[in-house]
C-alpha positions in Angstrom: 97.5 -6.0 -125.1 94.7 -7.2 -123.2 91.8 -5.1 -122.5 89.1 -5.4 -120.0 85.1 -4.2 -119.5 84.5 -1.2 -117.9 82.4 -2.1 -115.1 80.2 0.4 -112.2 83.1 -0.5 -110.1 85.8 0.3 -112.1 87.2 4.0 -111.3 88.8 5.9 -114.8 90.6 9.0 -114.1 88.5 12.5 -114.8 88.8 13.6 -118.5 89.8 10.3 -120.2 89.2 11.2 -123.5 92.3 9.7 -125.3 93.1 6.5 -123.6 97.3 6.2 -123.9 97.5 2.6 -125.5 95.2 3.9 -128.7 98.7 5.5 -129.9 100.5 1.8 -129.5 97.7 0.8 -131.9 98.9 0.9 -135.4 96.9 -0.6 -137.5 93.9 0.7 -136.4 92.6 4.1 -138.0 92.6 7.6 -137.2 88.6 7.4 -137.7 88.5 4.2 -135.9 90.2 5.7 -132.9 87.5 8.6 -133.4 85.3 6.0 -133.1 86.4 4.3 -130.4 86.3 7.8 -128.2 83.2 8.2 -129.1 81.8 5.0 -127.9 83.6 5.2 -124.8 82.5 8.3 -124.0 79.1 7.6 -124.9 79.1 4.7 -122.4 80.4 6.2 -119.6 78.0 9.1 -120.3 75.1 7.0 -120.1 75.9 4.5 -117.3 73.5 1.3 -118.6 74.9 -1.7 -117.1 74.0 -5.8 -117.3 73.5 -8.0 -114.8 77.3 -8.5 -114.7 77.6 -5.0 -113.8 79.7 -4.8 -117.5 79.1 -0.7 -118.7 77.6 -0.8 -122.3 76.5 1.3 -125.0 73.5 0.5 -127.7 74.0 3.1 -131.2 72.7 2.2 -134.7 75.4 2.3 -137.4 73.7 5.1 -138.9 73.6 7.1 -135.4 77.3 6.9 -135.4 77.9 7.7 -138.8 75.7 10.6 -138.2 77.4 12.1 -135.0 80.7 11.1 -136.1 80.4 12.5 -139.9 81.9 9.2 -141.7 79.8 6.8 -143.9 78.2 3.7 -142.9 80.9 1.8 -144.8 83.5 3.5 -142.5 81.8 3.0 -139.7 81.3 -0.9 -140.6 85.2 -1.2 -141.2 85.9 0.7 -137.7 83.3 -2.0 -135.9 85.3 -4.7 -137.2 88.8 -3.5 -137.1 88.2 -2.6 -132.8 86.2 -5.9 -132.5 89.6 -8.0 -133.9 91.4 -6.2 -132.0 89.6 -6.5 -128.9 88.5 -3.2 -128.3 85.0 -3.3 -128.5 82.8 -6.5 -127.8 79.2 -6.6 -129.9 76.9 -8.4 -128.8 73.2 -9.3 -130.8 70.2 -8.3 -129.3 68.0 -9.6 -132.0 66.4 -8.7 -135.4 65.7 -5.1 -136.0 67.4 -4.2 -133.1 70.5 -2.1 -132.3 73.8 -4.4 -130.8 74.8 -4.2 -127.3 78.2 -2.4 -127.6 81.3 -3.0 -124.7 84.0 -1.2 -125.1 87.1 -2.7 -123.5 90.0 -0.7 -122.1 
């Protein structure tokens, strides 16, 4: 399935809070789907765009272990099983500082 950025231009219908194709995904986790919730909703909550007008999201591994109740190990597995799956793209904004996170739909 191919996913896209959400972008200021890109209209999502009111209450999206369990996007349909995350039951199609098998192999990713029930806390990796919590996870991915999360970080979309985060995103469109705070509304920070690039100069692409691409939505994004910047959280610490330990904020989201935090709010989301998991350990930083889970958290690290969920990153990595929604980024090779094209769910989420991370991208570095250097050292000591927290990754730019898209989420795709």
């Amino acid at each position: 399935m191919e996913h896209d950025y959400i972008t200021t231009k890109k209209e999502l219908p009111e209450g999206v809070y369990y996007p349909k194709f995350l039951q199609d995904e098998i192999f990713l986790s029930a806390s990796a789907k919590q996870q991915y919730i999360y970080l979309l909703e985060k995103t469109l909550k705070e509304e920070r765009s690039d100069e692409l007008g691409r939505l994004y999201t910047e959280i610490s591994i330990e904020d989201q272990a935090f709010h989301l109740s998991k350990s930083i190990a889970t958290i690290k597995r969920g990153l990595l099983d929604m980024e090779m799956m094209n769910l989420i793209e991370r991208k570095r904004q250097g050292v000591g500082k927290v990754n730019r996170i898209y989420v795709l739909v």
